[in-house]
C-alpha angles and dihedrals in degrees: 000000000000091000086065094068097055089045094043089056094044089058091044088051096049089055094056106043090049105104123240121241090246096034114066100180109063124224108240124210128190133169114231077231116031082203090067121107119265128202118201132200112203092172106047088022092237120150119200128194116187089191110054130287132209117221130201136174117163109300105004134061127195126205124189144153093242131016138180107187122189106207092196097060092029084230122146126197111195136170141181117042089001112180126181118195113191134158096266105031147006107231118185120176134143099252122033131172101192120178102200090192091051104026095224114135136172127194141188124219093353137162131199144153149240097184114270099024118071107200126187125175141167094242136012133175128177143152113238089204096076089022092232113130125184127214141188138203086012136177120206125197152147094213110090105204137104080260120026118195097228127022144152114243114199141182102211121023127194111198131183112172123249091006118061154298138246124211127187131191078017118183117188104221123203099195106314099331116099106231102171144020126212123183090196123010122171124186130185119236097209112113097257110064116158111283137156115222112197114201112191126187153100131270119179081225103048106025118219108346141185124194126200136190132176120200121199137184119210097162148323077279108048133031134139144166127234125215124217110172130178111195106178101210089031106039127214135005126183150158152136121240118193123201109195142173114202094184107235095002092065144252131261152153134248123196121186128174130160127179136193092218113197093203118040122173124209140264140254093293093037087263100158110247111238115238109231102079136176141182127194119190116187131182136164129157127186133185114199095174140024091265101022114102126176121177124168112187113186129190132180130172123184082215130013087241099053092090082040085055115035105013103043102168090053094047089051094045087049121001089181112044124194135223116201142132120235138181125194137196142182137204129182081261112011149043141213118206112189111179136167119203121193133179106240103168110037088210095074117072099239130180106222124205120186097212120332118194121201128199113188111183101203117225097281126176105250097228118296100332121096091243114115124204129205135173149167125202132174149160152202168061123336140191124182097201103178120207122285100223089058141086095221118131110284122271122281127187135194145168117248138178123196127175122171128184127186132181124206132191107204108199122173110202128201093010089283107043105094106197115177111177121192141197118175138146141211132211121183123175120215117203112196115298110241134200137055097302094042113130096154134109126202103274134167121220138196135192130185121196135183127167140143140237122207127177149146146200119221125178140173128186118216105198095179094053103124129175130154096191092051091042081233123162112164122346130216118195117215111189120177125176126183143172122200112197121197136189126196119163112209104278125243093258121038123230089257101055084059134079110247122237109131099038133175115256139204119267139176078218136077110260119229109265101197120074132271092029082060109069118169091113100177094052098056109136140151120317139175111175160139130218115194127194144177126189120194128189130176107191118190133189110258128171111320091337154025134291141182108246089175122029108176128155121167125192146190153169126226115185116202096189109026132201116236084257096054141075116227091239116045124218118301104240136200130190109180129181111177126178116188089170135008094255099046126061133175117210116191127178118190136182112178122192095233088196094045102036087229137140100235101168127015120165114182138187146178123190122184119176099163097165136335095283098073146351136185143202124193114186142172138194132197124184125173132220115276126186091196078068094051141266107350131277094068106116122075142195112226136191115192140156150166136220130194118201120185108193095184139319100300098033133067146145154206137201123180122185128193111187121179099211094194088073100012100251141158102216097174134013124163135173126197133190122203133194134183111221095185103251089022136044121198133187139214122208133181114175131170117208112196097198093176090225106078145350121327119286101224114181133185124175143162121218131183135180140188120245095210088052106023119198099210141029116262110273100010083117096073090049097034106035094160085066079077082058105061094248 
């Protein structure tokens, strides 16, 4: 009769899985062992298993050792190792009574969660449908461990998921010694509540120094920090920042600091610094449609060296900020780009454009035919405003129109030979330059272009490929050439006749060639020439998917028909990514001079991250001389690397080394300690900046952070080392 046991649980499953007719989503019932015994009610519609159920409805699943379920209350009585996983919380306990139709609920000795507070109590009911949840005899942290090392008893606890919590007849425990009493305490469960960071150090630039920042919450919609900063040999340092959310009309930031410094430097021409100086850094964005997007970023500095000073890894991430206004929307097959571009700080060399729209027609099919159209239109006013500080020629303006169609006809022949010809065709209109710079007449230009691409994939697969040193199992072999021809005859009207506004810049990299990629629109000039190219990927099986054990691409320009400034061939370049394991990874990036036979350009890197103990990363960067970069030497050629050491759980560290190999110096070395102080992590660095220039930068500073509300993202020490420093 044992086949009788396994039948008999299939037909009480499928009862209680059939939906009701006023119930749409079934209650599902399944045994941990589908060999376990199952009782079964008819009478009362209650369901037991002895050996563990698990129990889902919707959104939430239940687990216990034991379970009687009524289907027709919906009602589930559970005990030992009882978990409850819903959409707002995670509740375990030892005894729980949970109605899935009604969402009330009541435990016994239970524990659960609202990141970062850890909560555990002798007794809890609530009532999912309106998410509030009562407790008794409860204990709050934010240390999650058996025995934290601070925590809030209280007799009575109010929860509502996400939002917040209410304790009453609270005590704040330090261990186990009551500190504070509070009759009535409420705390908010969104990820800002009021909090002070201190941030203590030295720096040889600033003397001893102390920063301080306080972080408050008002609402979902407004928080904000304020700085208060003390820098012995600089003075005082202080602003308010705001973070807000105003629903449809959009959510932003706005940073504000201003210091007294007591030793400014000077400027590009030697020009002393004042020393009262300010920065304001303003963003908001608002989308009041799908495809609507407005976005306004303001910055304003009082020097160009204030962000260098004070705000270093902003200075390093973008030495040169924007502020502009932009609005953006998007069509099934077209865009329309609107931006204003101000200059804000005079110091800074800025293109205004005042404004500049912008009217991209995406590659679209014409009709039925295989032909393909793109285009890119724009117009406005426009302003070269240089900086300033410098001795370049005076500013000029003029107004300019520019509209360019092109229509492509993409063919594949044979099943594998991609061929995309292309004709298109380009008319800007130039009114007279004004200003004092100003040496243009109105001009009208045209520009005609055709070109091909032609390009193909190849693959083989190679089942038998084994290598343990590599960590290889199967190989499979991509390989896609490709060659892009483009034709350009020399335009009507030649670059120096225009005023430049979109310009071409230099670049370690290879330029686009095709229109529209390439957008310098007011440096177009002629062009014959081929770019080749050859990708190369060897992909291998490893653990449950697929990796690129080989990622190679190289890359060239012949030019058929050179500039006075060009070679006929380009620059040979290599990008490599190889991954002989998972956890170690080589990164190369090379740019060789064809004419010269010469290495101008070589960036490499090796990244090992075997396990969570330590990890390492060896680099090295070679840089030419360039005249286009100014007087020689300006290149370099730089060793550099990072270990990570982790002692035990508590105890880890950090070195980081920069060497200039051309002098033999160490342009950079840092050291950091960290320790894991349970709720909390600090960090102590200790770096040495040799800037050639001047004296030595030394630096010390202590950081801590709280785990519950971390500063800053996992990992961002090791990129952005400066954010241990306080700046």
């Amino acid at each position: 009769m044992n086949f009788l046991r396994p039948l008999f649980y299939l037909l009480v499953l499928a009862t209680f899985s059939l939906p009701a007719v006023d119930e749409p989503v079934p209650l599902r019932i399944r045994a941990k062992d589908p060999r376990g015994e199952v009782k079964f009610d008819p009478a009362t519609g209650t369901v037991s298993f002895p050996q563990g159920v698990i129990v889902t409805h919707g959104e939430t699943t239940l687990t216990a050792n034991t379970v009687k379920a009524n289907r027709n209350t919906g009602e589930v009585e559970a005990e030992g190792e009882v978990t409850i996983v819903s959409k707002d919380l995670v509740w375990k306990g030892d005894h729980v009574i949970y109605n899935f139709k009604t969402g009330e609920s009541q435990a016994k000795n239970f524990k659960t969660g609202d990141e970062p507070f850890y909560i555990r109590g002798l007794g809890m009911g609530g009532d999912q449908s309106n998410k509030v949840y009562a407790a008794v005899a409860t204990t709050i942290t934010t240390d999650n461990y058996a025995e934290p090392s601070y925590k809030i008893r209280a007799k009575e606890l109010f929860l509502v998921p996400d939002e917040y919590f209410e304790a009453r007849h609270a005590v704040l425990y330090l261990g186990e010694v009551p500190v504070f009493y509070y009759p009535y305490y409420r705390k908010s469960l969104k990820r800002h509540p009021n909090n002070f960071v201190l941030e203590p150090g030295y720096r040889s630039r600033y003397g001893p120094y102390l920063l301080t920042t306080y972080n408050w919450y008002g609402s979902a919609s407004l928080s904000g920090s304020v700085h208060f900063d003390l820098r012995q040999k600089r003075g005082i340092g202080f602003g308010p920042d705001f973070h807000y959310d105003a629903g449809k009309f959009g959510r932003g930031d706005l940073e504000t600091y201003y210091v007294s410094d007591q030793g400014p430097a000077a400027d590009f021409l030697g020009n002393p610094i004042p020393t009262n100086r300010q920065r304001v850094k303003f963003a908001h964005i608002v989308r009041p449609e799908t495809n609507l997007t407005v976005k306004a970023i303001v910055n304003y500095q009082s020097d160009p060296f204030i962000i260098r000073d004070f705000f270093e890894s902003e200075y390093r991430a973008n030495v040169q900020p924007r502020t502009f206004v932009e609005m953006n929307r998007f069509w099934d097959n077209w865009m329309l780009d609107i931006l204003v571009q101000p200059q804000v700080n005079d110091f800074f060399e800025t293109v205004e454009r005042l404004p500049d729209v912008k009217l991209n027609g995406l590659r679209q099919q014409i009709g039925e035919t295989p032909l393909f159209y793109e285009s890119e239109s724009s117009l406005g006013y426009y302003q070269r405003k240089f900086a300033s500080t410098s001795l370049a020629q005076p500013d000029f303006s003029a107004f300019r129109g520019d509209t360019y169609h092109q229509v492509l006809l993409p063919q594949t022949f044979f099943g594998w030979l991609n061929v995309t010809p292309r004709v298109g065709g380009r008319f800007t209109y130039y009114s007279e330059a004004h200003g004092v710079g100003a040496t243009t007449d109105e001009e009208v230009r045209s520009v005609f272009n055709t070109g091909a691409e032609v390009s193909f994939k190849a693959s083989r697969v190679l089942t038998d490929a084994e290598n343990k040193f590599f960590d290889v199992r199967g190989l499979r072999h991509i390989v896609e050439p490709s060659i892009n021809y483009v034709f350009v005859p020399r335009p009507n009207v030649r670059p120096q006749e225009l005023p430049q506004f979109d310009y071409e810049l230099q670049s370690f990299r290879l330029l686009p060639i095709d229109f529209p990629d390439y957008n310098a629109i007011d440096s177009i000039d002629s062009q014959n020439v081929l770019r080749f190219a050859l990708r190369n990927k060897l992909q291998t099986k490893r653990g449950e998917g697929v990796e690129n054990l080989v990622n190679w691409a190289l890359y060239t320009d012949w030019r058929l028909d050179p500039r006075t400034n060009q070679n006929t061939f380009a620059d040979l370049y290599s990008d490599l990514d190889f991954r002989p394991r998972s956890w170690m990874v080589l990164n190369s990036e090379t740019r060789f001079n064809i004419e010269q036979a010469s290495v101008r350009e070589a960036n490499h890197r090796l990244t090992l991250v075997p396990n969570n103990v330590w990890s390492l990363t060896l680099g090295h960067r070679y840089l030419d001389d360039n005249p286009l970069l100014g007087p020689p030497p300006n290149g370099h050629n730089l060793i550099y690397d990072s270990f990570y050491y982790r002692m035990n759980e508590n105890w880890s560290w950090r070195m980081t080394h920069f060497f200039e190999a051309r002098d033999g110096t160490m342009e950079e070395q840092s050291y950091s300690l960290y320790r894991d102080l349970r709720s909390w992590t600090a960090a102590l660095t200790l770096r040495i900046r040799d800037v050639r220039n001047g004296p030595d930068d030394f630096t010390i500073g202590l950081t801590f952070s709280l785990k519950a509300f971390p500063r800053f993202g996992l990992g961002s020490d090791s990129t952005r080392p400066t954010y241990l420093l306080g700046h």
